[in-house]
C-alpha positions in Angstrom: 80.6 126.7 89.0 80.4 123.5 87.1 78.0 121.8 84.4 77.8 119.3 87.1 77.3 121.5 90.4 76.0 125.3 91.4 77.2 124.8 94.7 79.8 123.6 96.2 80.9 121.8 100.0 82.0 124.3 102.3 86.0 123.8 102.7 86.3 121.7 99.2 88.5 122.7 95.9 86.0 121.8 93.5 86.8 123.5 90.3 89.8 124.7 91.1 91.9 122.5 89.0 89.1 123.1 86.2 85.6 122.0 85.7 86.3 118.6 84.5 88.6 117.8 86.9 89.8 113.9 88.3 93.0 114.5 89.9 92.5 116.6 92.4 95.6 117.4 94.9 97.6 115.1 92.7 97.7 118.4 90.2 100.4 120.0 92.7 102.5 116.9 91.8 104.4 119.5 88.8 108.1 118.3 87.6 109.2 120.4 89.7 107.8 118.8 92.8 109.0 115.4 91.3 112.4 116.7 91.2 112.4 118.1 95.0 112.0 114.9 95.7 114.6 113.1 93.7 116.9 115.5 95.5 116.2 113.3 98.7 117.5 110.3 97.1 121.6 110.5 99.2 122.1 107.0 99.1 120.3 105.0 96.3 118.6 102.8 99.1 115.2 101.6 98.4 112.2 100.1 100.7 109.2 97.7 99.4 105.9 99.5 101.3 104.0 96.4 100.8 102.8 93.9 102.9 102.4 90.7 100.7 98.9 90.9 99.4 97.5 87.8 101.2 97.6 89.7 104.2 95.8 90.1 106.5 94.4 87.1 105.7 90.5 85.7 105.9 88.0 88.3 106.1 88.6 89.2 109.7 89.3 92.5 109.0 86.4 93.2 106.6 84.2 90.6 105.2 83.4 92.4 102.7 86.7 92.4 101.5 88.6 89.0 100.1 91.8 87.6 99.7 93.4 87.0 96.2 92.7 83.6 94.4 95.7 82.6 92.3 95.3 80.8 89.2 97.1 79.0 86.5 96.3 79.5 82.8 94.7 77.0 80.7 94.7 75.2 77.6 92.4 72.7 76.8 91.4 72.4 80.2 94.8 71.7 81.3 96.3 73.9 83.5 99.9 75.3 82.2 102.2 74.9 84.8 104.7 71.8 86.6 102.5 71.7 89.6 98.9 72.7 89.2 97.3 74.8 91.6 94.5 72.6 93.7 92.1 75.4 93.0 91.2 75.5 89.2 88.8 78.2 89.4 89.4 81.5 87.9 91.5 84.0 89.4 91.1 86.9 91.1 92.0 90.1 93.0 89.8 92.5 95.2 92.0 95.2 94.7 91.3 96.9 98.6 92.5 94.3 100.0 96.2 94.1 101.4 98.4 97.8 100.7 95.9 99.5 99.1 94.8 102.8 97.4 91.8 104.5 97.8 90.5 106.7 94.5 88.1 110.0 94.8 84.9 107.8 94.1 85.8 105.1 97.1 83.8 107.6 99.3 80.9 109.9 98.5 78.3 112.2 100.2 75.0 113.1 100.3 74.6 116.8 99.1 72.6 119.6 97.3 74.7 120.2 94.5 72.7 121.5 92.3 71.5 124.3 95.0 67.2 123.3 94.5 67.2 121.6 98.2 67.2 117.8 97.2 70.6 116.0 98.4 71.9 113.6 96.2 75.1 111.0 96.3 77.9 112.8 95.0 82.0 112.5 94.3 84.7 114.8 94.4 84.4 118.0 92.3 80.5 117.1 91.4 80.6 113.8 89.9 77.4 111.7 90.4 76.2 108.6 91.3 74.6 106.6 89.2 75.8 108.6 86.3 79.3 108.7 86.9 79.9 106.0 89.1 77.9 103.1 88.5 77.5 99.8 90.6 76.2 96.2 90.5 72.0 96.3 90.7 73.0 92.8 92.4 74.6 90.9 94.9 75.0 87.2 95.7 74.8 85.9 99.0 78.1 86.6 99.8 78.1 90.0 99.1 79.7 89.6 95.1 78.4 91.7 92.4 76.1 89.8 90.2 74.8 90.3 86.3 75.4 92.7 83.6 75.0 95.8 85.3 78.4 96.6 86.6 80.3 98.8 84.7 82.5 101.2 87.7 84.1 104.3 87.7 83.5 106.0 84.6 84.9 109.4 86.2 87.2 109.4 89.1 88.5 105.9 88.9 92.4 104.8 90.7 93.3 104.7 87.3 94.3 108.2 87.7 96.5 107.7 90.2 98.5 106.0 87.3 97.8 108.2 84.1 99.5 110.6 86.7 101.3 108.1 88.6 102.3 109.1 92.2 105.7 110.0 92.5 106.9 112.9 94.7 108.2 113.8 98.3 107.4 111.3 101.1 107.5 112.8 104.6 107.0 109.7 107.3 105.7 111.0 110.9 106.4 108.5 112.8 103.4 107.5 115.5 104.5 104.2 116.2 107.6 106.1 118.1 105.7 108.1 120.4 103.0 106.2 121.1 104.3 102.4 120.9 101.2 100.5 120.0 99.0 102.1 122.2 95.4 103.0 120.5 95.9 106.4 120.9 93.6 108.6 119.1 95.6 111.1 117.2 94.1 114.8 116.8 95.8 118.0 115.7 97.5 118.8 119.2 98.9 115.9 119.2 100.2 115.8 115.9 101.9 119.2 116.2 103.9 118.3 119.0 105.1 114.9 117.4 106.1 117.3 114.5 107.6 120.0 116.6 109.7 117.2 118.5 110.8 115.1 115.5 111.4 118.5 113.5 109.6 117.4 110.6 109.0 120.3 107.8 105.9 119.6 105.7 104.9 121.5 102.7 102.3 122.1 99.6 102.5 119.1 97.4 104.2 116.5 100.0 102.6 112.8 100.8 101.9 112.2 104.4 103.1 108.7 105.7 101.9 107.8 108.7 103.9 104.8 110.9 101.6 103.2 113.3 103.1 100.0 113.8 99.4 98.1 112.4 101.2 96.3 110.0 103.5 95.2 111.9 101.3 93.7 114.6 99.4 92.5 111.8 102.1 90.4 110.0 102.9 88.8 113.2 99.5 87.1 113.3 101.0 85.2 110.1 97.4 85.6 108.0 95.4 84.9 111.4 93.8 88.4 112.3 92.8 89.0 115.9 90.0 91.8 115.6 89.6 92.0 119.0 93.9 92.5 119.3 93.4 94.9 116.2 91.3 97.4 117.3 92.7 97.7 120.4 96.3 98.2 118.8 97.7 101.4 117.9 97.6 105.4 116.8 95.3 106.7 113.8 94.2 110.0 113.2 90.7 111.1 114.6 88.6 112.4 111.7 86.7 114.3 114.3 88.9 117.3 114.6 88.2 119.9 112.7 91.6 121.2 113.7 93.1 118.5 112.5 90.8 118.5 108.9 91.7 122.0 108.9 95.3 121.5 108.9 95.3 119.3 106.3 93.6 121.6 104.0 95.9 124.2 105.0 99.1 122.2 104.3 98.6 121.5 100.7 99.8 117.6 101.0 98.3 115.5 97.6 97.7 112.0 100.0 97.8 110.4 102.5 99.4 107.3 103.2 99.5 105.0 106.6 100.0 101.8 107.5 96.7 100.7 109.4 93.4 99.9 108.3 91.4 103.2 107.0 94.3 105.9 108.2 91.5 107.2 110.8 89.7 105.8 114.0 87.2 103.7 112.7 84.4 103.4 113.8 84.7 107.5 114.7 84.6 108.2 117.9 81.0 109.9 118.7 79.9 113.0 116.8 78.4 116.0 118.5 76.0 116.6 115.9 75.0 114.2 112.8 78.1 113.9 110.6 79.6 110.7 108.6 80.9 108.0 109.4 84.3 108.8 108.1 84.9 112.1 108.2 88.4 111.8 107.3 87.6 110.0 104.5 84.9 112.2 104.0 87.2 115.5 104.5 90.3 114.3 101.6 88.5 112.3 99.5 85.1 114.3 98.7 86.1 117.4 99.6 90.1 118.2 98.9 90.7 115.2 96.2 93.4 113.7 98.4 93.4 110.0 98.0 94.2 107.6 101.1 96.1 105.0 101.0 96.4 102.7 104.2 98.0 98.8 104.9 101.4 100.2 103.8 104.6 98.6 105.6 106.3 100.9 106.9 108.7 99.4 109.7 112.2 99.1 107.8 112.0 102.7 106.6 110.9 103.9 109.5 113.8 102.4 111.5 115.9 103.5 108.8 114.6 107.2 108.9 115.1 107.6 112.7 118.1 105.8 112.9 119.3 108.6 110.3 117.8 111.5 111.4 115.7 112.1 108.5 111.6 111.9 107.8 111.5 112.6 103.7 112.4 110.5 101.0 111.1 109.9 97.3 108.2 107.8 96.6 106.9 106.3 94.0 103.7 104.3 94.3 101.6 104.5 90.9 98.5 102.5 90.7 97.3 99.8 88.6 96.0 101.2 85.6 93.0 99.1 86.0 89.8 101.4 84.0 86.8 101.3 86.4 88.1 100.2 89.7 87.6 102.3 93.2 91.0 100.8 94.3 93.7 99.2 93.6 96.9 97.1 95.0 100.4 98.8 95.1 103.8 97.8 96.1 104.9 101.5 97.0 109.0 101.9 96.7 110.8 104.7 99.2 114.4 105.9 98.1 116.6 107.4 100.2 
């Protein structure tokens, strides 16, 4: 029990790494973890898990969601560089974007914390909407946040994912392999027999990377996204199954990373009963404090990995220490 909760989501860790806590799975990530997984490092080779951040390119993909405006600095009006940018308007970055993490207040859920029968919005390990996480009062017509009322994560925000920057064991299962870029919905059966056939061992405090070959369909659209192409184009994981939800409780891994857009099926495929609309999402963020990352590139490693025999690595992929924000850019590095 909390200051902030009296009950708790069936199947979650809240409190478990202490009242106050805003790491969540990312606690398992001890020295010694970190140096299990420099011990995979056998031939100093390193990957960029990046796509470049202007990718995938208009707002195709989400339009909620836009690309990066670059900018020169000014002085005196003058723009401080040989050859001036055309646009002169400020910069910026909408940090969920391209490669991408998510934080433990990018998704929510209604719930009775406080045990008196009135379901609020709530984060990982109790944190509240409103209170701890606060948004923009308004938006423009294009969906920007407008006015003074935006302040962001004051609990919970990716900037924890950089005070304790992610670096430990990467352990790639490769969908793209077995499936080609069919759009095969991936639940726990289906998983355990990739991982039985590729022999690949996965333990408490490892990082799930998840090749699906999205990236790579998406970079050869060169910026120009083909929805239609895209969500009929390879694996991701179907939040649906409990098994599957179950098993990634059970295996103690502190994130999960994947190259395609949201690292499950979206949209879900139909619910039985009432449920959200990223259960996944729902499942590692609110419940276990397991961030997501997804838009990774994961091709040359993959190839790399196969071609060797091998499926673990070390990885280091801290965020931007960026106070406030829900998510945030990252060029991930693998060593092998």
């Amino acid at each position: 029990m909390s200051e902030r909760w009296v009950r708790r989501p069936d199947g979650s860790n809240w409190g478990d790494f202490g009242p106050d806590d805003q790491f969540g799975r990312l606690n398992l990530l001890t020295p010694d973890t970190v140096c299990r997984a420099v011990a995979e490092v056998q031939e100093g080779l390193n990957f960029c898990l990046s796509l470049p951040l202007d990718y995938p390119g208009g707002r195709i993909l989400n339009p909620r969601r836009f690309p990066p405006q670059l900018s020169p600095t000014y002085y005196e009006g003058k723009p401080l560089m040989n050859y001036p940018l055309e646009d002169r308007q400020p910069g910026t970055l909408c940090p969920q974007y391209s490669s991408q993490w998510d934080s433990l207040c990018h998704i929510g859920a209604r719930f009775d914390a406080n045990g008196d029968g009135v379901a609020e919005t709530v984060y990982y390990n109790g944190y509240r909407a409103g209170e701890d996480i606060v948004g923009p009062i308004d938006y423009d017509a294009d969906g920007m946040a407008t006015g003074a009322q935006w302040t962001g994560a004051r609990a919970l925000g990716v900037d924890h994912l950089a005070v304790k920057p992610v670096q430990g064991r990467g352990v790639l299962v490769d969908l793209h392999a077995h499936f080609g870029r069919e759009p095969v919905v991936v639940g726990y059966d289906q998983l355990r027999n990739i991982l039985d056939q590729d022999a690949v061992v996965i333990e408490q405090a490892d990082i799930l990377v998840l090749r699906t070959g999205f990236a790579e369909v998406l970079l050869e659209m060169n910026r120009q996204p083909d929805k239609e192409v895209l969500d009929k184009s390879c694996a991701a994981l179907d939040g649906r199954d409990k098994r599957l939800l179950q098993w990634i409780t059970a295996s103690g891994i502190v994130a999960i990373c994947a190259d395609n857009y949201a690292v499950e099926r979206l949209p879900a495929r139909p619910a039985d009963a009432p449920g959200p609309a990223l259960p996944l999402h729902q499942h590692c963020l609110f419940k276990l404090g397991v961030p997501l990352a997804e838009l990774w590139y994961l091709k040359e490693l993959g190839d790399w990995l196969r071609a060797h025999g091998r499926h673990r690595f070390l990885l280091t992929a801290p965020s931007l220490r960026l106070p406030g924000a829900v998510g945030s850019p990252v060029t991930p590095v693998a060593t092998v």
